[in-house]
C-alpha positions in Angstrom: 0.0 0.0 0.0 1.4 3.3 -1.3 1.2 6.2 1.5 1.7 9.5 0.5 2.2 12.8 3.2 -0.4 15.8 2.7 -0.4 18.6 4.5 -2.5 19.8 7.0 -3.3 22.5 5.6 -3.0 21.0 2.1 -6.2 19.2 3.8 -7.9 21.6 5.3 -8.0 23.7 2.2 -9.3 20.4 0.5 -11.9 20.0 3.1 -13.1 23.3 3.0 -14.3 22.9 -0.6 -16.9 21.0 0.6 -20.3 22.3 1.1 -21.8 23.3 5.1 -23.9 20.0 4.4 -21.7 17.8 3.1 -21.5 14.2 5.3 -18.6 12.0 4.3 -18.1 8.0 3.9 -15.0 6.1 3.3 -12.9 4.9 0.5 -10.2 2.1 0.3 -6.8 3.7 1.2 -6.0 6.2 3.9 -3.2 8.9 2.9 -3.4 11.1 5.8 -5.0 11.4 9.1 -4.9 15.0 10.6 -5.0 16.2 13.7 -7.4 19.3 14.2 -9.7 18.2 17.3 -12.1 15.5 17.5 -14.6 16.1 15.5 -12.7 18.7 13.3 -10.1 16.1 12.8 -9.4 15.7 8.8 -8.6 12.5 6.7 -7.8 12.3 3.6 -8.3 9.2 1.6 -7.8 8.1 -2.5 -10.7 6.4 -3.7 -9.6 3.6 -6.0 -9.4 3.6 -9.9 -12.5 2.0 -10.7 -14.9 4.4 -8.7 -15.7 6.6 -11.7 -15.3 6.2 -15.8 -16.0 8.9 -17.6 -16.8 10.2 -20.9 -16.6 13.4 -22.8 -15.7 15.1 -19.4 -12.6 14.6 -16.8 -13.0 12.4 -13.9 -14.0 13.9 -10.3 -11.2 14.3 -7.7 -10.1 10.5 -6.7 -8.5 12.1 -3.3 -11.1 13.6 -1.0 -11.0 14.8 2.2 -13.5 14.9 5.0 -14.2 15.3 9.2 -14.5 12.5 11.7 -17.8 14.5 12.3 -19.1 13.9 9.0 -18.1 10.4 8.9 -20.2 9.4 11.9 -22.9 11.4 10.5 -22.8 9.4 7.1 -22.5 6.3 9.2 -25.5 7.2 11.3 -28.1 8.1 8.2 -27.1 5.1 5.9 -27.7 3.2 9.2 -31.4 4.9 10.0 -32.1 4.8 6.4 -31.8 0.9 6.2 -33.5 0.8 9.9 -36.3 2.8 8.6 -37.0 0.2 4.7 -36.6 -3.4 7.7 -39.4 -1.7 9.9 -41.2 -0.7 6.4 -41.3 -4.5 5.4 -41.8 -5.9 8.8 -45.4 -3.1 8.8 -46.1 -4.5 5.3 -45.7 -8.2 5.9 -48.1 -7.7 9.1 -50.5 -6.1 6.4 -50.8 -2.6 7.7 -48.5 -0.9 5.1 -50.9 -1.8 1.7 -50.6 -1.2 -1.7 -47.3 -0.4 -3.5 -44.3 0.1 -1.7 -40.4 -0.4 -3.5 -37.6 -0.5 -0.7 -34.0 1.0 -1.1 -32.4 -1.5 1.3 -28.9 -2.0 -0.4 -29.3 1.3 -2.5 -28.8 3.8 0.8 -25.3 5.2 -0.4 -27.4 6.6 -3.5 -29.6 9.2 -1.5 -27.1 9.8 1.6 -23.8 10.8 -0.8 -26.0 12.8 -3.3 -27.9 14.6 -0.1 -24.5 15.2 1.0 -22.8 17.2 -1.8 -26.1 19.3 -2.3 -27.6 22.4 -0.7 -31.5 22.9 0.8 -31.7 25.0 -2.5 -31.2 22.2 -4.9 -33.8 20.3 -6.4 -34.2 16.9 -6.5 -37.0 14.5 -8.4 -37.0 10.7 -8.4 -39.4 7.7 -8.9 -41.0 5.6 -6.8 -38.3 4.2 -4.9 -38.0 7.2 -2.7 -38.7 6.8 0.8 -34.6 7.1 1.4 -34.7 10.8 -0.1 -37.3 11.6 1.5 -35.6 11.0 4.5 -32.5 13.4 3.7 -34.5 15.8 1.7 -36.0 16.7 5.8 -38.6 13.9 6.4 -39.0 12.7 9.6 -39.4 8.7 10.2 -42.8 9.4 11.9 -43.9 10.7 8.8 -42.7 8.1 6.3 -43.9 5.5 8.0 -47.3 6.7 8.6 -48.0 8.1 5.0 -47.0 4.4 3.9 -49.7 3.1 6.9 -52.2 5.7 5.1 -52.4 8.0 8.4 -52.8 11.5 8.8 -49.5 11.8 10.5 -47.7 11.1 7.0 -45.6 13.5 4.9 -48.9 13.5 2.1 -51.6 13.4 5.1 -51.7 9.6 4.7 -53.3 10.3 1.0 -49.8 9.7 -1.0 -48.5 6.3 0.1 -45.0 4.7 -0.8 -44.5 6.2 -4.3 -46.1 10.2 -3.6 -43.8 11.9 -1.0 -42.1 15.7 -1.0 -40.8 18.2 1.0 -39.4 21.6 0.3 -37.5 21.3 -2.6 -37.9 17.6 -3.0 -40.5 16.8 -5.6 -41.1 13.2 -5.1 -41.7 10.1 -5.3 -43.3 9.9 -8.9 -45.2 6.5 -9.8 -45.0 7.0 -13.9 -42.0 5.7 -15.0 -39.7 7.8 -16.6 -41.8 10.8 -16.0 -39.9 12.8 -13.8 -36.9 13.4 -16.1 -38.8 15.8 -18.0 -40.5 17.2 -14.9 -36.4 17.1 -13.7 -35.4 19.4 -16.8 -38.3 21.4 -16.2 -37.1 22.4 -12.9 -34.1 22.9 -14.0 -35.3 25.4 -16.8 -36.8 27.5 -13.7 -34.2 27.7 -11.7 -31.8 29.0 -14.8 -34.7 31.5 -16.3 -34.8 32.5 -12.4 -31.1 33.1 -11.9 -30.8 30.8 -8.6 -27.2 29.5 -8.2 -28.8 25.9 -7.5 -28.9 22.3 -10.0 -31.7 19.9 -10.2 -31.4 16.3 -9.8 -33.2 14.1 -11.6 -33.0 10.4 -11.2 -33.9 7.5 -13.1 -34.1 3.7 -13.1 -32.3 1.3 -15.8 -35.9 -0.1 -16.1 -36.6 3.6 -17.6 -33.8 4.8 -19.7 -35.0 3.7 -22.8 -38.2 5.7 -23.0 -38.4 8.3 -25.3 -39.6 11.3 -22.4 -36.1 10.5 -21.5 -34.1 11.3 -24.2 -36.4 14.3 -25.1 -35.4 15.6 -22.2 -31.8 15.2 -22.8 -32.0 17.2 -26.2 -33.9 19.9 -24.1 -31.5 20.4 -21.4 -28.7 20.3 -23.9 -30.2 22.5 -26.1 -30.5 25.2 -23.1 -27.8 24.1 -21.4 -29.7 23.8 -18.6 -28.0 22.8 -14.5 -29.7 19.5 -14.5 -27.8 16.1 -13.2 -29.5 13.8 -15.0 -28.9 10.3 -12.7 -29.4 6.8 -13.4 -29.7 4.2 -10.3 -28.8 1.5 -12.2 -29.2 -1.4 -10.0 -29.0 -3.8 -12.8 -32.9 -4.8 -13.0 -36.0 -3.3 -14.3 -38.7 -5.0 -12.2 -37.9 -9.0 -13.1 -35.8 -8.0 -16.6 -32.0 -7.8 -16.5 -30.6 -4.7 -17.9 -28.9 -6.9 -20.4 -32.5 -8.3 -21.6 -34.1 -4.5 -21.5 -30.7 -2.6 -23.3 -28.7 -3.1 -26.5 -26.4 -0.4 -24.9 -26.1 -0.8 -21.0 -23.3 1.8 -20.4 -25.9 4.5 -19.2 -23.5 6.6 -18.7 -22.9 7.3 -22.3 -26.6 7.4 -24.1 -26.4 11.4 -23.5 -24.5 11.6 -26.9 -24.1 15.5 -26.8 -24.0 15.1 -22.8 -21.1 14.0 -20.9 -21.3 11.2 -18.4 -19.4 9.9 -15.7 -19.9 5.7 -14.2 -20.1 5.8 -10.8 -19.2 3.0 -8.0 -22.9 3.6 -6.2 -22.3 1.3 -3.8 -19.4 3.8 -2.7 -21.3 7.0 -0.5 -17.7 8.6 -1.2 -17.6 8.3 -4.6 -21.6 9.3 -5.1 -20.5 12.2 -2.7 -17.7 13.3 -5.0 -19.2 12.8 -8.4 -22.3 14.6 -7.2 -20.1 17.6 -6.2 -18.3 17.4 -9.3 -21.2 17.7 -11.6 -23.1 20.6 -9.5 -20.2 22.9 -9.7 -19.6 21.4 -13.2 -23.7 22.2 -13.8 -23.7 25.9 -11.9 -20.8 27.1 -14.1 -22.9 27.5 -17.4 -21.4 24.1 -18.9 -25.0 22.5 -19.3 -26.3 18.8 -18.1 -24.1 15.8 -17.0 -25.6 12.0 -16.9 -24.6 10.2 -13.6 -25.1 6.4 -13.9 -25.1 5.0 -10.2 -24.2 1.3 -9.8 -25.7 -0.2 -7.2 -28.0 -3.3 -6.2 -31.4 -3.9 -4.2 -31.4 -6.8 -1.8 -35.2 -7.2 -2.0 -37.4 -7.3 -4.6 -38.6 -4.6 -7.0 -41.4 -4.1 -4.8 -42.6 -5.6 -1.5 -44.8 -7.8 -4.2 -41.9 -9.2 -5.7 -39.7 -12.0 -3.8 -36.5 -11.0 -6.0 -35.4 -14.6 -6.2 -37.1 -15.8 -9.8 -34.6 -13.5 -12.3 -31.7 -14.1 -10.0 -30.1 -16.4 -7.3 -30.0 -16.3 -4.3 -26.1 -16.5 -4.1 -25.9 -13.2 -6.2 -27.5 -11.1 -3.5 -25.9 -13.0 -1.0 -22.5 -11.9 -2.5 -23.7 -8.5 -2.8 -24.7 -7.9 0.3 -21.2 -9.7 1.7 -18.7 -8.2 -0.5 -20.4 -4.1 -1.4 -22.9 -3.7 1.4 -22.5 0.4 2.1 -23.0 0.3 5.3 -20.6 -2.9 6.0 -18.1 -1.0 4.4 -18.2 2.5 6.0 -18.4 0.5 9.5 -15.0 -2.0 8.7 -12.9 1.4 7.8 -14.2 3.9 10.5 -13.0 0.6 12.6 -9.7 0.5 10.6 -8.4 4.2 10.8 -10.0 4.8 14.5 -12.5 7.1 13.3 -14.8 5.7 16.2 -14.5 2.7 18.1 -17.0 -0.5 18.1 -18.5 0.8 21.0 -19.4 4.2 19.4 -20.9 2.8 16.7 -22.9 0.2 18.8 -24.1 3.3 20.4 -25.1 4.4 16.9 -26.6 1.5 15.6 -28.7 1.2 19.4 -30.3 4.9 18.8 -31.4 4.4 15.5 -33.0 1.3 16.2 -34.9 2.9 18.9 -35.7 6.0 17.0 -37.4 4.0 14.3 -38.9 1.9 17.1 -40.5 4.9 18.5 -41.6 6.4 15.0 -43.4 3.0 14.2 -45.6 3.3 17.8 -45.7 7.2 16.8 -47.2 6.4 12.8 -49.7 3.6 14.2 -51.1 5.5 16.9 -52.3 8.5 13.7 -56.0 8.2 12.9 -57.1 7.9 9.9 -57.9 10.5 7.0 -61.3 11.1 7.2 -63.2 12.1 4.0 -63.0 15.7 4.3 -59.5 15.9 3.1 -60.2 14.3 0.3 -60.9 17.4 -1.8 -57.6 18.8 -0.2 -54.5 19.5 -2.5 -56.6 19.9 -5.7 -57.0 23.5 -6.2 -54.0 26.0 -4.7 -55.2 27.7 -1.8 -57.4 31.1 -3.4 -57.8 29.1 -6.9 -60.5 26.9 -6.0 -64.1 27.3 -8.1 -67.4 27.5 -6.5 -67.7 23.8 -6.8 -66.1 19.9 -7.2 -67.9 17.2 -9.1 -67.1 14.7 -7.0 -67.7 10.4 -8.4 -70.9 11.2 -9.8 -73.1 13.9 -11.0 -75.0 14.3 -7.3 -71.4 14.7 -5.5 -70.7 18.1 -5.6 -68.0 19.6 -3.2 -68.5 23.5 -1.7 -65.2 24.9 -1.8 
């Protein structure tokens, strides 16, 4: 192993790059560990050669430098995150999450490095499989779990499920595939005819990256050079179809033509960290879209309907989840460099568990919707017309 000295203030200055929300992970290979208090303290690590491939653009930084503080804090979300999608299957299995509901468990380095190279400004847009983003976007457990339980206590008042959540800035959760890209470059179209100094992020499954919307939107933002990250989660199946079955050309990274793209190790928070960091400031200085393709992999099925073991084995996921887990691999290398001991992130791991715990109690005991709110959310507030035709000609809603 090749170690290299960096300066502390060669490191600092690295550091200081970063945004005020960035969290960091780990990579492979320490090069430096600084010493600027606990929580202040600085490492500085080279990610290895195969986290990005790029084309039509140069490669993100592969030495990147981060705080204990942040580390722990990437540690503890990932670890939340996949606390939050068991206690979402466990509620669906005992029947009182219904409906639709697609897990990220496997996927959490996706939401957690992007949410951490971004600012509250930002946009972001995604499909179904959202409940992770919604998390770092500013949702609270309580009110995941009980807008997937249907209660009045959820981020949607109970009225969205699995697939419809927002907050500020974070426009969902969309259930037609392939149709937030558009919406993505829309948003992005906004924010540029508005002057903000902020990117959109608009992400994508394999299962979608052959539909037309999707490259309509690509000759869009090109053609306005517009600050849009357009980002494929590839995680290698659409639903039950390999991405080799679904794609004559399954390097996603490169279908923007015009558009430069860079192949991401998404299993990797530090390298989804970096690359998203790379292509907002790429995006916010005037040089127009960039196509992220995310590797990673779901453990479960496509959907809490799906048991994920009929268009692959159970040895694949087994090896996946043994040799890539994100989590797994943040934990072994805060061990290794003394980041935190196994005590401290026993500690960790403990509090999440019981913070979900006590959000599941906190979602079950919200009523119901009741049938008033149903006309809610139609109309912005000082829009609405006299009256609603409700199911049938004899329903009529009073605004």
């Amino acid at each position: 192993m090749l170690f290299r000295a960096v300066s502390i203030a060669s490191a600092k200055a690295s550091a200081a790059r970063l945004t005020p929300q960035t969290a960091r992970a780990f990579s492979t290979t320490q090069l430096q560990r600084t010493s600027a208090g606990a929580d202040d303290e600085v490492f500085t690590f080279q990610l290895p050669p195969t986290s990005f491939e790029s084309v039509k653009v140069e490669n993100p930084s592969f030495e990147v430098s981060y705080t204990r503080a942040e580390l722990v804090k990437m540690y503890e979300t990932m670890t939340e995150v996949r606390r939050l999608e068991m206690s979402a299957d466990g509620l669906y299995k005992a029947k009182m999450i219904r409906g639709f509901c697609h897990l990220c468990t496997g996927q959490e380095a996706v939401p957690i490095g992007i949410e951490s190279a971004i600012t509250a400004e930002d946009a972001v847009i995604t499909a179904y499989r959202c409940h992770g983003f919604t998390f770092t976007r500013g949702g609270t457990a309580v009110s995941i779990l009980a807008e997937l339980m249907g209660r009045r206590a959820g981020i949607s008042g109970g009225m969205g499920g699995s697939m419809h959540m927002f907050t500020p800035n974070f426009f969902g959760g969309n259930g037609i595939v392939g149709a937030q890209v558009p919406l993505g470059a829309g948003l992005a179209f906004a924010q540029k005819y508005q002057n903000k100094q902020a990117v959109t992020l608009a992400l994508y499954g394999d299962g979608a990256s052959n539909q037309g919307q999707v490259f309509e939107a690509f000759n869009m933002a090109k053609l306005w050079d517009l600050p849009v990250i357009f980002v494929c989660e590839n995680n290698k199946y659409g639903m039950g179809t390999s991405a080799n079955r679904s794609s004559a050309n399954t390097e996603y990274f490169k279908r923007g033509d015009y558009i430069p793209g860079i192949k991401v190790n998404g299993m990797d928070v530090l390298a989804v960290q970096e690359a998203t960091r790379f292509a907002r400031q790429y995006a916010l200085d005037g040089k127009g879209p960039l196509i992220l393709e995310l590797a990673t992999y779901r453990y479960g099925g496509h959907s809490m309907s799906d048991p994920g073991t009929t268009y692959r084995t159970r040895e694949e996921i087994q090896h996946m989840r043994s040799t890539n887990d994100p989590i797994t691999g943040l934990k072994q290398r805060l061990l290794e460099h003394n980041v935190i001991d196994e005590a401290g992130l026993k500690k960790i791991d403990k509090e999440a568990r019981a913070r979900v715990d006590e959000a599941v109690q906190e979602a079950k005991a919200s009523t119901l919707p009741d049938d008033s709110m149903l006309w809610n959310g139609i109309y912005a507030k000082g829009s609405e017309p006299a009256t609603l035709r409700g199911r049938d000609a004899e329903e009529v809603h009073h605004f």
